[in-house]
SETIDREN-372038 format. One record per residue (C-alpha): residue number from 1; x, z, y; chain. Coordinates in steps of 0.2 Angstrom, whole numbers. Example, Ala and Ser with C-alpha at 12.3 -4.5 7.8 and 13.67 -1.06 7.14 Angstrom:
% residues 2
+-----+-------+-------+-------+--------+
| num |     u |     w |     v | chaine |
+-----+-------+-------+-------+--------+
|   1 |    62 |    39 |   -22 |      A |
|   2 |    68 |    36 |    -5 |      A |
+-----+-------+-------+-------+--------+
***
This chain:
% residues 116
+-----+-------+-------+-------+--------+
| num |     u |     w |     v | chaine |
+-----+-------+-------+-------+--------+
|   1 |  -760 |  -173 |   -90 |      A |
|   2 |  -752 |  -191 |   -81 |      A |
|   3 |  -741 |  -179 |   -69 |      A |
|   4 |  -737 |  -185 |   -50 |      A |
|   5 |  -738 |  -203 |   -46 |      A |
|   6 |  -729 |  -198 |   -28 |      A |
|   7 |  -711 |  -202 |   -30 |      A |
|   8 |  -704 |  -190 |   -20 |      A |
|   9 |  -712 |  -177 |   -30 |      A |
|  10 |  -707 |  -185 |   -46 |      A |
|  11 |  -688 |  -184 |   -41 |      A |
|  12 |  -691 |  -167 |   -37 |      A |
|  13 |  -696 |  -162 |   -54 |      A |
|  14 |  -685 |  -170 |   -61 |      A |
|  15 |  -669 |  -160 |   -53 |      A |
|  16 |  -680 |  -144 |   -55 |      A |
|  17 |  -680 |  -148 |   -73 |      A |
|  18 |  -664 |  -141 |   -78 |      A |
|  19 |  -662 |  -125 |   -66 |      A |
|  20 |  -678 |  -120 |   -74 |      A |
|  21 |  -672 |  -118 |   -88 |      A |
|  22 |  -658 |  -106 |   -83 |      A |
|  23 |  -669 |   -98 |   -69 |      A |
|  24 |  -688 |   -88 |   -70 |      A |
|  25 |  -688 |   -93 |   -50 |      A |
|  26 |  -687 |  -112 |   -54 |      A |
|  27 |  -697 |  -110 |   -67 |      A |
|  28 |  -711 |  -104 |   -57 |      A |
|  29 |  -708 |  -117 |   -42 |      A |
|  30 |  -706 |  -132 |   -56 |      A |
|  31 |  -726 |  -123 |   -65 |      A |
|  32 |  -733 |  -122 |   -46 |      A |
|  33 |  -727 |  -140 |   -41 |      A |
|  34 |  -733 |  -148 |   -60 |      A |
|  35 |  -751 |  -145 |   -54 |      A |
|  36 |  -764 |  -157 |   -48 |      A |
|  37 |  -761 |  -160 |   -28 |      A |
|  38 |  -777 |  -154 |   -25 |      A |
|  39 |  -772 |  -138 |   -35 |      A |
|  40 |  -758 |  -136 |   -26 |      A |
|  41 |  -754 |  -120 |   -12 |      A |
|  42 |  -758 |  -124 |     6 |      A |
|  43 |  -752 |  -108 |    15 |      A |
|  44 |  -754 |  -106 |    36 |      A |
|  45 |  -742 |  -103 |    49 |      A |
|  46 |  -751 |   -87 |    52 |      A |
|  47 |  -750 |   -82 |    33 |      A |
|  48 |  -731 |   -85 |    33 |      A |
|  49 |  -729 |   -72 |    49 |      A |
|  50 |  -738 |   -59 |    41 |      A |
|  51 |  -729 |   -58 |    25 |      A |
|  52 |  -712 |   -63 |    26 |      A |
|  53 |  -699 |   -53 |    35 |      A |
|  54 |  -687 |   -59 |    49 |      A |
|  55 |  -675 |   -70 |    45 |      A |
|  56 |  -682 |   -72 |    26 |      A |
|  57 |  -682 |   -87 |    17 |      A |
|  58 |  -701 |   -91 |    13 |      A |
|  59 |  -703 |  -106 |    -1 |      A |
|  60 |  -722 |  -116 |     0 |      A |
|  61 |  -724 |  -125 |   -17 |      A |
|  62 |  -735 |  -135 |    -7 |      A |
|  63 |  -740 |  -140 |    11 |      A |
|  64 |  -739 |  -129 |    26 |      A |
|  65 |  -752 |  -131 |    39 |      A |
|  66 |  -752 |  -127 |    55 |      A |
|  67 |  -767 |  -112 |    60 |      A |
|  68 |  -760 |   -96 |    66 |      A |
|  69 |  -746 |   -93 |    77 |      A |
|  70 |  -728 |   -89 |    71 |      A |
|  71 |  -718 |   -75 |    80 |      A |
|  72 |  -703 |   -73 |    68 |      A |
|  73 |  -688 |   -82 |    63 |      A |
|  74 |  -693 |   -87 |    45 |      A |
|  75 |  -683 |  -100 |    37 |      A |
|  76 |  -698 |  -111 |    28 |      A |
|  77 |  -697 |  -123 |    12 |      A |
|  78 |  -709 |  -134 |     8 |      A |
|  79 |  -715 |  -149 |    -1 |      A |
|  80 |  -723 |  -155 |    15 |      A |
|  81 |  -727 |  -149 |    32 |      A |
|  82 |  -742 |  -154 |    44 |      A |
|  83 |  -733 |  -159 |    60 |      A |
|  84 |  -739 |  -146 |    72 |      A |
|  85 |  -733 |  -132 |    57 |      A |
|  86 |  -717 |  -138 |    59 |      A |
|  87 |  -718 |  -136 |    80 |      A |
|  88 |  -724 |  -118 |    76 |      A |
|  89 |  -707 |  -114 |    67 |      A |
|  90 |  -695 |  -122 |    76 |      A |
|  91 |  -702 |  -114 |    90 |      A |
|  92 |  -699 |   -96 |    84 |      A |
|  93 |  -680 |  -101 |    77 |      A |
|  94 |  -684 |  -104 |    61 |      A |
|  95 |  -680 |  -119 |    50 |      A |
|  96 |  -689 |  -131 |    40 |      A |
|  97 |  -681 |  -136 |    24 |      A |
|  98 |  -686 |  -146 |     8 |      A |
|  99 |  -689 |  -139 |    -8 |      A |
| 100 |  -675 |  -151 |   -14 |      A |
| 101 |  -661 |  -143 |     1 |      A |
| 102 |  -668 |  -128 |    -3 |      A |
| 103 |  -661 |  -133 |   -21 |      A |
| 104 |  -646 |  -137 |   -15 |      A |
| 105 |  -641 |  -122 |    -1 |      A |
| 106 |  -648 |  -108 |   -13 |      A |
| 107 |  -645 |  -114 |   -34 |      A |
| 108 |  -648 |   -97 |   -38 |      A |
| 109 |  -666 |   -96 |   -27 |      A |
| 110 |  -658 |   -78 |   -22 |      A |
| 111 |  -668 |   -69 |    -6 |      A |
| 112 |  -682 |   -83 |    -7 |      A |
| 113 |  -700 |   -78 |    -9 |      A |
| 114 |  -712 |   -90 |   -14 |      A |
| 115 |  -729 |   -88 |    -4 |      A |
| 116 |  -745 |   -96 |    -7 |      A |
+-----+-------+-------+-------+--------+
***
């Protein structure tokens, strides 16, 4: 396995490295994120509204795409977005994060559910 050639995603792994080891959540993120990009989790809008809960923090170890419509305040982490995904959740008051903010705001990964 040759890993990412995106660079984004190879910085990514590489902070994720260390709180893995201290964390089963990161650890799961870093596994999910060390696949194959057409391995990894593509999760709708509408998918997000049906299983998380208001004001929840929802992590994508992937790309969110925009089909369904968003009708709670969910706070979305992701590795990417399509642009009309993002439209859908700012437009319900939730807020778009990165994986690597997410990182940052929430070391712990405390109150996060990862979906797809």
């Amino acid at each position: 396995m040759r890993g990412s050639t995106n660079y984004q995603m190879q910085v990514l792994l590489n902070e994720l490295e260390p709180k893995a080891i201290e964390s089963l959540f990161w650890k799961r993120v870093l596994k999910d994120l060390k696949k194959p990009s057409r391995q990894r989790r593509t999760v709708n809008v509408y998918k997000i509204d049906k299983y998380a809960r208001e004001g929840e923090i929802i992590l994508v170890p992937g790309k969110v795409l925009s089909l369904g419509e968003m009708s709670k305040k969910v706070d979305v982490a992701a590795f990417n977005f399509s642009g009309e995904a993002k439209k859908k959740i700012e437009k319900a008051n939730g807020k778009i994060m990165t994986i690597r903010e997410l990182l940052q705001q929430n070391p712990e990964g405390k109150k996060v559910r990862i979906l797809g």
